[in-house]
DODRENRO-962990 format. One record per residue (C-alpha): x, y, z. Coordinates in steps of 0.05 Angstrom, whole numbers, padded with zeros to 5 digits, always signed. Layout:
XYZ;...
REM end
This chain:
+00175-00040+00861;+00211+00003+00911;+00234+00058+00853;+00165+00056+00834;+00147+00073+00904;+00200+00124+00914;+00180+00163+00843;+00112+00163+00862;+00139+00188+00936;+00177+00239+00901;+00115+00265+00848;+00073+00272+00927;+00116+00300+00981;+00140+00371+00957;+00075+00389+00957;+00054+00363+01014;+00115+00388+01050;+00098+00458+01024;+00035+00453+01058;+00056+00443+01124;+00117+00485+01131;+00070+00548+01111;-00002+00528+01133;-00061+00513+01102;-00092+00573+01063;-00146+00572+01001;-00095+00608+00949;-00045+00561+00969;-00090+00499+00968;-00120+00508+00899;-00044+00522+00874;-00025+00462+00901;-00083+00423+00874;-00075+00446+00809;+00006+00424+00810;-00021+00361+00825;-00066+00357+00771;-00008+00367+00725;+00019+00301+00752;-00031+00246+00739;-00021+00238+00674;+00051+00217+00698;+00019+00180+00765;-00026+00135+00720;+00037+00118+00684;+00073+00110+00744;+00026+00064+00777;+00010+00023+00708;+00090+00009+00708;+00093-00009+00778;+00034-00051+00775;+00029-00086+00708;+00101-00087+00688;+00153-00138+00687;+00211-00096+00689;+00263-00143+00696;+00238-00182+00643;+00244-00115+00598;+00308-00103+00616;+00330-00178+00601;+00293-00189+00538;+00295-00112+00513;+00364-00079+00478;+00395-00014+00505;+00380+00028+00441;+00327+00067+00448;+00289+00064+00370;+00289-00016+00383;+00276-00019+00459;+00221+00021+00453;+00180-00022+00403;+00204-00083+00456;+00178-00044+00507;+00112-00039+00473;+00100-00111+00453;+00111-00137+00522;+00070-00086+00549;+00012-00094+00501;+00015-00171+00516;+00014-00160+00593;-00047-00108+00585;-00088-00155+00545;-00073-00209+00595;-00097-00162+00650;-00156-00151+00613;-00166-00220+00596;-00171-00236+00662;-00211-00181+00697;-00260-00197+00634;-00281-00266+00632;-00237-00272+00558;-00269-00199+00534;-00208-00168+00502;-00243-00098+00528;-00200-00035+00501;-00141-00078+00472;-00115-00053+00407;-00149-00072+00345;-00087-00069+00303;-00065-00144+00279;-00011-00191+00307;+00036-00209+00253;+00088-00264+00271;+00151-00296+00240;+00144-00337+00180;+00116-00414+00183;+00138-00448+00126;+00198-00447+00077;+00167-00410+00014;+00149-00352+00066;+00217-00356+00100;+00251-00352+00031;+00214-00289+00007;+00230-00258+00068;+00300-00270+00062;+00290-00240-00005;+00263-00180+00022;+00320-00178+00074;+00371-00175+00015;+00339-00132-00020;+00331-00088+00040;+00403-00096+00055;+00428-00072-00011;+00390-00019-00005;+00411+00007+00066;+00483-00007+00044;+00485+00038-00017;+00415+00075-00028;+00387+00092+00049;+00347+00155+00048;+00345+00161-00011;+00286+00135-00063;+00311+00082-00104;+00373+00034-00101;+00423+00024-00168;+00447-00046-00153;+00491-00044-00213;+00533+00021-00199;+00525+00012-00116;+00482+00076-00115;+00418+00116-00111;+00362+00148-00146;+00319+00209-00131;+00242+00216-00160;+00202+00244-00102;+00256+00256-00056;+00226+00223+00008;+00272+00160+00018;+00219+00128-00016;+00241+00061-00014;+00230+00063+00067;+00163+00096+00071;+00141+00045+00007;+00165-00006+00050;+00133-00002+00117;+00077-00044+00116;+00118-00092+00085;+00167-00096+00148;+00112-00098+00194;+00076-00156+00173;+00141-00196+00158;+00152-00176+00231;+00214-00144+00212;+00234-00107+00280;+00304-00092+00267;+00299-00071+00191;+00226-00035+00216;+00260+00006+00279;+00314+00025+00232;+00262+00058+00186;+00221+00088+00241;+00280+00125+00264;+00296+00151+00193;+00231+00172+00189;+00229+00210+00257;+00301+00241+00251;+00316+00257+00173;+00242+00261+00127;+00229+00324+00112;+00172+00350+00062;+00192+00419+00061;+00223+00418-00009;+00213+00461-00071;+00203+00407-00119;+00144+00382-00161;+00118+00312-00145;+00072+00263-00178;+00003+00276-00143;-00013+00197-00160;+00051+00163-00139;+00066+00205-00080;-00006+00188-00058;-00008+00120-00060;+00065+00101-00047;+00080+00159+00011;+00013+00172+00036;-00012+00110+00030;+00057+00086+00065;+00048+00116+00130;-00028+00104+00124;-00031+00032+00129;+00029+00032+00181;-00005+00074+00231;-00074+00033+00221;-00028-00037+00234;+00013-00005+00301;-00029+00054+00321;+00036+00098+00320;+00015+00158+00315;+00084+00178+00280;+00061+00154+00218;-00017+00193+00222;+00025+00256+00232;+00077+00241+00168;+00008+00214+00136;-00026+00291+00140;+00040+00328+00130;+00046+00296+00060;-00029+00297+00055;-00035+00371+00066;+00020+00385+00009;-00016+00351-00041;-00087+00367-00040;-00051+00436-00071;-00053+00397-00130;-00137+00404-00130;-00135+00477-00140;-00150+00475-00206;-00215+00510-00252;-00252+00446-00241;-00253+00390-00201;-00207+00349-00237;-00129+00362-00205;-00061+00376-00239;-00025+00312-00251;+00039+00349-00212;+00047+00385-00141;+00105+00432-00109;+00109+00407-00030;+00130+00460-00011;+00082+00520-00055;+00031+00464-00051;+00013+00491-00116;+00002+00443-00174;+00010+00437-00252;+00014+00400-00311;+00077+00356-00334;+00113+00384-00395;+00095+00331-00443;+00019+00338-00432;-00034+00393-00418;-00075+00337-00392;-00087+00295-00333;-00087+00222-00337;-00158+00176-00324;-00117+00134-00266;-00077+00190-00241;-00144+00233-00208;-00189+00184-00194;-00140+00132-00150;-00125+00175-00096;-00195+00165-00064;-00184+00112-00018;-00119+00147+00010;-00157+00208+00025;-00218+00190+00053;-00175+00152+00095;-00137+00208+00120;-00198+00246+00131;-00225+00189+00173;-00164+00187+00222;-00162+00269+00226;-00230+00283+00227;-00216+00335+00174;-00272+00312+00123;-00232+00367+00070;-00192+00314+00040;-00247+00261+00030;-00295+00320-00004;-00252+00345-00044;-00220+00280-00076;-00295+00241-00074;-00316+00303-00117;-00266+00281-00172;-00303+00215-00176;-00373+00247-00168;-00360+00290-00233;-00330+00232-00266;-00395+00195-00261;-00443+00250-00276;-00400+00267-00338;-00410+00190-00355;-00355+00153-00398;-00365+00110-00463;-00421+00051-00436;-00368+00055-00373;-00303+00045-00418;-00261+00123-00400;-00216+00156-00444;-00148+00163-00423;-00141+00232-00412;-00183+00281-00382;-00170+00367-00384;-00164+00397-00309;-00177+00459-00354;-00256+00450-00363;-00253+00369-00331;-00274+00345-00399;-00249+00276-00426;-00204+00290-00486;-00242+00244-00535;-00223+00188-00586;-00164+00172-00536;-00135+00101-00518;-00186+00062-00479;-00142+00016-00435;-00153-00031-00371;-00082-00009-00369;-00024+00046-00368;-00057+00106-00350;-00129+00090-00337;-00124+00018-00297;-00129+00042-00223;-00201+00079-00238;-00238+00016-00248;-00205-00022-00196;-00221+00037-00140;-00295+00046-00169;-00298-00030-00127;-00246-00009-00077;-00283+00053-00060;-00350+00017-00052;-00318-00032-00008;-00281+00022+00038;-00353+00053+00042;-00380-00002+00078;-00418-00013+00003;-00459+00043+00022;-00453+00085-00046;-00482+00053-00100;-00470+00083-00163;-00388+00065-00150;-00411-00003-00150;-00470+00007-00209;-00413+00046-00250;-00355-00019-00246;-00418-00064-00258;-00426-00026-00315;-00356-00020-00333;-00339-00093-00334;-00390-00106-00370;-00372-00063-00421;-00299-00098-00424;-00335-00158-00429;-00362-00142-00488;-00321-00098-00532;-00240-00111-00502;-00241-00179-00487;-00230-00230-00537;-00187-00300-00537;-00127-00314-00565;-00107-00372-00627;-00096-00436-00613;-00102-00441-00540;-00162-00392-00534;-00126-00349-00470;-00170-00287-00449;-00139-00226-00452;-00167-00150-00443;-00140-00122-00508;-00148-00040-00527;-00183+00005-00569;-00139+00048-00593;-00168+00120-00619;-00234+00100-00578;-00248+00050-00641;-00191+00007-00657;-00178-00061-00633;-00108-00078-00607;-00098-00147-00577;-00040-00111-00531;-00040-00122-00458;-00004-00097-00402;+00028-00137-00352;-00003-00078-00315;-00079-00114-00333;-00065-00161-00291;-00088-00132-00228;-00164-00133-00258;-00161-00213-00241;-00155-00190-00176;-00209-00147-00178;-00249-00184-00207;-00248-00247-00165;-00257-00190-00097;-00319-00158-00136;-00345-00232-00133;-00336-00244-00060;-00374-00190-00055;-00432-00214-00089;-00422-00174-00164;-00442-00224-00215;-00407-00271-00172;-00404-00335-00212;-00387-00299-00285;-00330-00248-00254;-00296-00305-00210;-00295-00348-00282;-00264-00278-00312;-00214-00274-00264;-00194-00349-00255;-00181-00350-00332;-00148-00283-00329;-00099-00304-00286;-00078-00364-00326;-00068-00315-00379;-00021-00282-00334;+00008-00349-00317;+00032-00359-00382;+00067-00295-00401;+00116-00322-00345;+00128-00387-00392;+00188-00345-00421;+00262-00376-00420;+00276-00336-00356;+00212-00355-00319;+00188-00277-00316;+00135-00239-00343;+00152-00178-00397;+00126-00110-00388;+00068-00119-00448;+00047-00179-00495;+00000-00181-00557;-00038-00244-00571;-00046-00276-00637;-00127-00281-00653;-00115-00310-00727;-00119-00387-00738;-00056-00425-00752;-00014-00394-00709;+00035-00434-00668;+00035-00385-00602;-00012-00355-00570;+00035-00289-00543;+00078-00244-00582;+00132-00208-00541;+00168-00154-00585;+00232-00135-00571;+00220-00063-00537;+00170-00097-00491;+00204-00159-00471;+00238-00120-00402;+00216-00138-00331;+00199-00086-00282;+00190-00147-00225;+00121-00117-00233;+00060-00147-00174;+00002-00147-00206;+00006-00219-00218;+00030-00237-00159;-00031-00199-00131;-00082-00230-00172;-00057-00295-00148;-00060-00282-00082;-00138-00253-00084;-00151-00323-00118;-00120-00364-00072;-00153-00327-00022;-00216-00339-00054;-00216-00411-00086;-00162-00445-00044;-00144-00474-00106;-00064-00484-00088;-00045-00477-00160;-00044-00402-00150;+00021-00416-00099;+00056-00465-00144;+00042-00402-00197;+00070-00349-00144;+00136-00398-00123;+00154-00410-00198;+00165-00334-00211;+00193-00326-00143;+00249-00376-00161;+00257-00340-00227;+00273-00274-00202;+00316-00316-00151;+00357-00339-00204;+00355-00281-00265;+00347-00211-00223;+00383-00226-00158;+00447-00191-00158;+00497-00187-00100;+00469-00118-00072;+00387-00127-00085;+00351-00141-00140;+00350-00109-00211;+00297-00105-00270;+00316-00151-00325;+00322-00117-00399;+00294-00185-00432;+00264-00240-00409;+00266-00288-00476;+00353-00278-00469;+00406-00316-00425;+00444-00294-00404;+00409-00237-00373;+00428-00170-00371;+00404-00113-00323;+00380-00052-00316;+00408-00010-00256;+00346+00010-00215;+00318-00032-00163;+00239+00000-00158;+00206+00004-00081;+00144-00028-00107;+00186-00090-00114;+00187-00095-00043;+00123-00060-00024;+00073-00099-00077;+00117-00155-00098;+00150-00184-00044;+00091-00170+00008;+00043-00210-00039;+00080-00270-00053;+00089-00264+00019;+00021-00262+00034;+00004-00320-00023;+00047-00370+00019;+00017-00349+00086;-00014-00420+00126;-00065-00358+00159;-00094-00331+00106;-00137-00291+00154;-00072-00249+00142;-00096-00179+00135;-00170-00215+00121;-00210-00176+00057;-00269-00159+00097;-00233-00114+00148;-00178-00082+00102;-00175-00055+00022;-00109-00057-00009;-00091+00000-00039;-00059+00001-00123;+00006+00002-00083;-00011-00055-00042;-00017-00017+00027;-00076-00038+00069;-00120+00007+00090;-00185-00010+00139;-00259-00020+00109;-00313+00030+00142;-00383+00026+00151;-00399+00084+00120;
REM end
């Protein structure tokens, strides 16, 4: 208390002892006032530390370094404040922060997955930190986008496994090394929602504004990519040119690729006030639906050129076209379900499914989303990908969209999903086709260049919307099965590693360890275990295709 008193002492009396050594004049007074002036921002933070502070408490409980002290610093502080205001209030929590409280893990399955993560994490700070992807087999690292993507992928993740340590660590990474000025060509879709989407969804859960500033640097760089003859973007963007094009292998861009960056956008634009990104990225989906698709169903591609759809293309609920349907709900939902053609056109698109790509498999009649391949052709082929659409589906019926047949979709969906894990490893390959003629003794086909694991989420995600939604506790004992399997067949002694086939033991690896493994994977499962599943509740916050919340509007 008596430094306190001294500092504030020492903001006071030069100017006050300036006044009476040369007399009181006007031009001298108004000087002196405005000095002062320059002060209270420094006296209000004076007197709040003086006043509301437990400092010896902060020194006892708080380390010396300064990246970890300071996020000490701020969660006693935040605690004392809302006690102050608590009390002064009569329980009104007036002006406290409306960012969540996340705490340690409260039962073994949760404590397990985020020792997982911690390994993983581990390996990858050991052999792979700052840059985007760990090799656990050769001890090294990866580059794609260049960004230590593995970190920014992973904040949210940290945060809500209240991973201090591990999370300070990345914050000062992130404030010391990232850089964006490069001259190099980036995925406009994956840099969206793994990067900008990354720092999104960590400044919305601590309010540090560290993460809003990273959020428009990369944001700023990549709306280059929009610059094109229509409203549809290149697929590619140069950071540092901000100028966009095309990938080698295709003139076009893909269906999934433009129209899920929407929800990262508009949320920039909402935290910036610069309403530029939301226009220009809601425009992509406006000209999308007044170009209209087949009954709902998209083609694949689509020309930045003229932003036509390149007809008689693949039509797919997954590689390359999945994340349009899912953010035609996600959209509405961020909206405050205030536009309702996004919500008309997935009505419309689900139906559609319904009727012309799902079908059930021989003998055990699983549903499956198959493809039509050419626009016409039927292909019982499904991505391990599709799985997210059980997901969506069971959140489109919370929400009141055909609630009883969509929840039934996605609860048998899921148990689809369920058993492409009944392999001899316990883990799901990258694509299956389902047998649809009688007499057949399985249901699933898994050919050989298909049979690799990616420790892909979207499982692991639609299990966790359905647990969320039905209670039903199977959806757990789903979630802790494949947990234990990628315990056992992709653990290695630095991370974890995809597996190159899940129907052979002994396993063998492939030497890439990918950040949505721990920023969709882990975090779900996570979340699936959770005793409060109020966790990051699905009427405040919309998760994002690479599993980063981001807060609903009401508008």
């Amino acid at each position: 208390m008596c430094s306190c008193l001294l500092l504030l002492l020492a903001i006071i009396f030069p100017p006050l002892a300036v006044l009476v050594k040369q007399g009181c004049t006007i031009d001298l007074l108004i000087n002196l006032l405005l000095c002062l002036l320059g002060y209270i921002p420094g006296i209000i933070h004076a007197i709040y530390v003086c006043f509301y502070v437990d400092q010896d408490k902060e020194d006892e409980i708080c380390p010396t370094d300064f990246g970890r002290r300071r996020y000490c610093l701020y969660d006693i502080r935040r605690e004392s404040r809302e006690k102050h205001l608590e009390k002064n209030h009569q329980g009104a929590v007036i002006g406290a922060p409306s960012f969540p409280i996340f705490e340690d893990p409260t039962n073994e399955r949760q404590v397990a997955v985020r020792n997982g993560f911690k390994h993983a994490w581990n390996g990858y700070k050991d052999f792979a930190w700052g840059h985007d992807h760990l090799k656990p087999l050769t001890k090294g690292y990866a580059e794609w986008i260049e960004c230590g993507l593995t970190i920014v992928d992973s904040l949210d993740t940290l945060i809500i496994m209240n991973l201090k340590e591990e999370f300070a660590d990345a914050r000062e990474w992130i404030t010391k090394e990232l850089n964006f000025e490069k001259n190099r060509f980036v995925s406009l879709f994956e840099t969206t929602i793994r990067v900008l989407g990354g720092f999104l969804s960590a400044y919305h859960l601590t309010g540090d504004k560290l993460f809003s500033e990273k959020a428009e640097d990369i944001g700023q760089r990549l709306i280059g990519a929009l610059n094109t003859p229509s409203p549809i973007p290149y697929s590619d963007v140069n950071l540092q040119t901000k100028g966009g094009k095309q990938p080698g292998w295709n003139g076009d861009s893909s269906l999934s690729e433009v129209s899920s960056i929407q929800l990262e956008f508009r949320d920039l634009s909402r935290i910036t006030g610069n309403q530029t990104y939301e226009k220009r990225t809601f425009a992509i989906s406006e000209h999308i639906h007044s170009i209209g698709c087949n009954d709902g169903l998209c083609d694949m591609f689509i020309s930045p050129a003229d932003g036509k759809f390149i007809a008689s293309t693949t039509i797919t609920f997954g590689a390359r076209s999945d994340s349009y349907y899912e953010y035609l709900l996600k959209q509405w939902l961020q909206t405050g379900k205030k536009i309702d053609w996004l919500m008309t056109d997935y009505s419309q698109a689900v139906n559609s499914m319904y009727e012309k790509l799902w079908r059930y498999s021989e003998p055990n009649k699983l549903s499956f989303i198959g493809e039509l391949l050419g626009g016409q052709k039927y292909s019982p082929k499904m991505d391990h990908l599709v799985c997210f659409m059980a997901g969506t589906l069971a959140l489109g019926a919370q929400n009141g969209i055909a609630a009883q047949l969509h929840l039934e979709m996605a609860k048998n969906l899921s148990e689809t999903c369920y058993e492409m894990y009944k392999t001899p490893t316990g883990l799901g390959p990258e694509i299956v086709h389902f047998n649809m003629l009688p007499g057949v003794k399985n249901d699933i086909t898994i050919k050989p260049l298909d049979a690799h694991s990616l420790l892909r989420p979207e499982a692991f995600e639609a299990w966790f919307y359905l647990y969320r939604i039905t209670g039903d506790k199977k959806y757990q004992e789903w979630g802790w099965q494949a947990f234990q399997a990628i315990e056992k067949y992709a653990k290695l002694d630095v991370g974890y590693a995809s597996v190159n086939n899940v129907k052979k033991i002994p396993v063998t690896h492939r030497d890439m360890m990918e950040s949505f493994f721990l920023a969709e994977s882990l975090k779900y499962l996570y979340l699936l275990f959770a005793d409060d599943q109020t966790l990051i509740p699905l009427n405040k916050y919309v998760f994002n295709t690479e599993g980063h919340p981001l807060p609903i509007y009401s508008n």
